[in-house]
Structure formats: structure tokens, C-alpha cells
C-alpha positions in Angstrom: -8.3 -153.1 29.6 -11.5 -155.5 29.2 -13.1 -153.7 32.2 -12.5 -149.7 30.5 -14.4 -151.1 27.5 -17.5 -152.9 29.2 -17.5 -149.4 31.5 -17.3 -147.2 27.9 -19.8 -149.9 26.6 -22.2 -149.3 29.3 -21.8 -145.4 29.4 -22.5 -145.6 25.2 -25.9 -147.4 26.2 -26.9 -145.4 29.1 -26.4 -142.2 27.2 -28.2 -144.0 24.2 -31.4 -144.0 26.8 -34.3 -141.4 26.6 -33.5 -139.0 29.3 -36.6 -138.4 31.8 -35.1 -136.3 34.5 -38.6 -134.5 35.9 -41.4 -137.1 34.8 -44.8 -136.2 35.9 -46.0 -138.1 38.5 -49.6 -139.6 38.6 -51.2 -138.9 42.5 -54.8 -139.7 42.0 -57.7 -140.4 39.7 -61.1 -140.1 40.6 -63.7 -141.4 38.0 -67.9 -140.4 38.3 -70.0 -142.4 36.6 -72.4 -139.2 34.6 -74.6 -141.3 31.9 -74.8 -144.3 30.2 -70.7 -145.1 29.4 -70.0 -141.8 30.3 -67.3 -140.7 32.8 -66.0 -137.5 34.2 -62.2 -138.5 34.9 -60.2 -135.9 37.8 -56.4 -136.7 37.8 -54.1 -135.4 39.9 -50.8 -134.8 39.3 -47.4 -133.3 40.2 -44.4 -132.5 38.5 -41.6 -129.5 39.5 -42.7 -126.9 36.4 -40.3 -124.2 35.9 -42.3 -122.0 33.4 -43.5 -122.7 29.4 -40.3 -124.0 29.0 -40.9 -127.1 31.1 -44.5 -127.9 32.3 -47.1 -130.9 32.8 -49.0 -130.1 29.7 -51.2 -133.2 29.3 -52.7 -136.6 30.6 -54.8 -139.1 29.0 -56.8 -142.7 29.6 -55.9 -145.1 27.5 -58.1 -148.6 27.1 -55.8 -151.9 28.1 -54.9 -152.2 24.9 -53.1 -148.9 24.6 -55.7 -147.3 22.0 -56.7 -143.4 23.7 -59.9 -143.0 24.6 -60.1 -139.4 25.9 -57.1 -136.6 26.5 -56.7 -133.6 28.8 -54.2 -130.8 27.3 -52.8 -128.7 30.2 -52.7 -125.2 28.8 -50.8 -123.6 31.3 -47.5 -124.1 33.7 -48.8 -124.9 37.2 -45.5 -123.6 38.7 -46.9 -122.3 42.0 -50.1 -124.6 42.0 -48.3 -128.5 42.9 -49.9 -131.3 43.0 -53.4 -129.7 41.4 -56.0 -131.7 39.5 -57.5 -131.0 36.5 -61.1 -133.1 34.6 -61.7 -134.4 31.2 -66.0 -134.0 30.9 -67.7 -137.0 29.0 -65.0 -139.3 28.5 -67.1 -142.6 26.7 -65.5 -146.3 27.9 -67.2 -149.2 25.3 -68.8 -151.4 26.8 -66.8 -154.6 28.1 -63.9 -152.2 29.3 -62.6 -153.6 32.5 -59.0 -152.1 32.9 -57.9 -148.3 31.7 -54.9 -146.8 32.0 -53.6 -143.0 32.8 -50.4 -141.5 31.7 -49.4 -137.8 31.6 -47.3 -135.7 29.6 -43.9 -133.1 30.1 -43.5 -130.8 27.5 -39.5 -131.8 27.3 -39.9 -134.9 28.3 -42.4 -136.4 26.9 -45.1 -139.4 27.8 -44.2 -140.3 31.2 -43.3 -144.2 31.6 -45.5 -144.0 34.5 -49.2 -145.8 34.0 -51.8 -145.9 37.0 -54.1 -148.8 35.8 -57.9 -149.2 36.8 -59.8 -151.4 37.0 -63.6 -151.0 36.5 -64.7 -153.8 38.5 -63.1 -152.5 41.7 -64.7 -149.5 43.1 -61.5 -148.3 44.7 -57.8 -149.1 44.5 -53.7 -148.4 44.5 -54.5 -144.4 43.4 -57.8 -144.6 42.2 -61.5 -144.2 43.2 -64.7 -145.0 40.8 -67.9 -142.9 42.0 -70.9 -145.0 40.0 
């Protein structure tokens, strides 16, 4: 009896969850250096669209702290065009930035838990490359 209710318990909280089934996942960002604090950020990404019912529709950089700095809105389903890449022109990072972060968007599922960090100090790293 004790173990049906912990099972019922735990089904209750699993279904009690945000469900993220198709996430969009993050393969690359590549970051040129175009002015004085002034980027041009390419990010790749893949996720298995089905049509304008269920597409990646969006990514954006985000400062350490979580506050958005620029965002990309994908228009479009990219249902026979996986992984592609798509850039966000004159994206400004304030001065003293070290670390950024990059998440991207389904349009069911939401923002994906998914976060490829940066770090400006490295010219290179796990999914990341900084052109300066």
C-alpha cells in the first residue's frame, strides 16, 4: 500500500513538470567583434520542426546575470533546413561583460532549459568561437 502511494505521489509530481519533449538544441555560436562593444552573434541551432505549429522561433544572449541584451525572432519553420544558423547585427555587450549566455526558443515549448555560456576572455571554447 505505502509503495502505490509514493508511485501515485511521484506520477502527481512528474506530471506537475513543464513538459519539453523537442527542446531546441544550441550547436554553435560564433561571435565577430564589428565596433567598439559591438558584436555580430551567428547561432546555430537544431530542433525537429514540424510546420507553424511547432518550430524554433527565437534565440537570444543574455548577460550573466540573466538581463537580455539582444534577441533573434525566427520567422519561419526551418522544417527541411536542420541544423541552420541564423545572426543578430549590432548586438552592444557593456563594458566589464565577461560571461554571456545563449538560449533559444520553441513555439510550444517555450525557453529551452539549455544555456551555452561564453566567456569573453576566452577566444574559443565548449560551442563557441569569438572573432575580435
Amino acid at each position: 500500500m505505502c509503495t502505490k502511494r509514493l508511485t501515485l505521489a511521484t506520477l502527481l509530481g512528474l506530471l506537475a513538470l513543464p513538459a519539453q519533449a523537442d527542446p531546441v538544441d544550441i550547436l554553435e555560436a560564433q561571435l565577430h567583434a564589428s565596433g567598439p562593444n559591438q558584436w555580430r552573434v551567428a547561432v546555430t541551432v537544431e530542433h525537429p520542426d514540424t510546420g507553424w505549429d511547432h518550430y524554433a522561433d527565437a534565440w537570444r544572449v543574455l548577460d550573466a546575470d540573466g538581463n537580455v541584451l539582444g534577441e533573434r525572432i525566427l520567422h519561419h519553420p526551418h522544417v527541411n533546413e536542420q541544423p541552420f544558423t541564423r545572426s543578430l547585427r549590432r548586438l552592444s555587450i557593456p563594458d566589464g561583460t565577461r560571461f554571456l549566455q545563449i538560449e533559444a526558443r520553441c513555439s510550444q515549448d517555450g525557453w529551452s532549459h539549455q544555456r551555452l555560456r561564453i566567456d569573453l576572455e576566452q577566444d574559443r571554447g565548449d560551442g563557441y568561437r569569438i572573432h575580435r
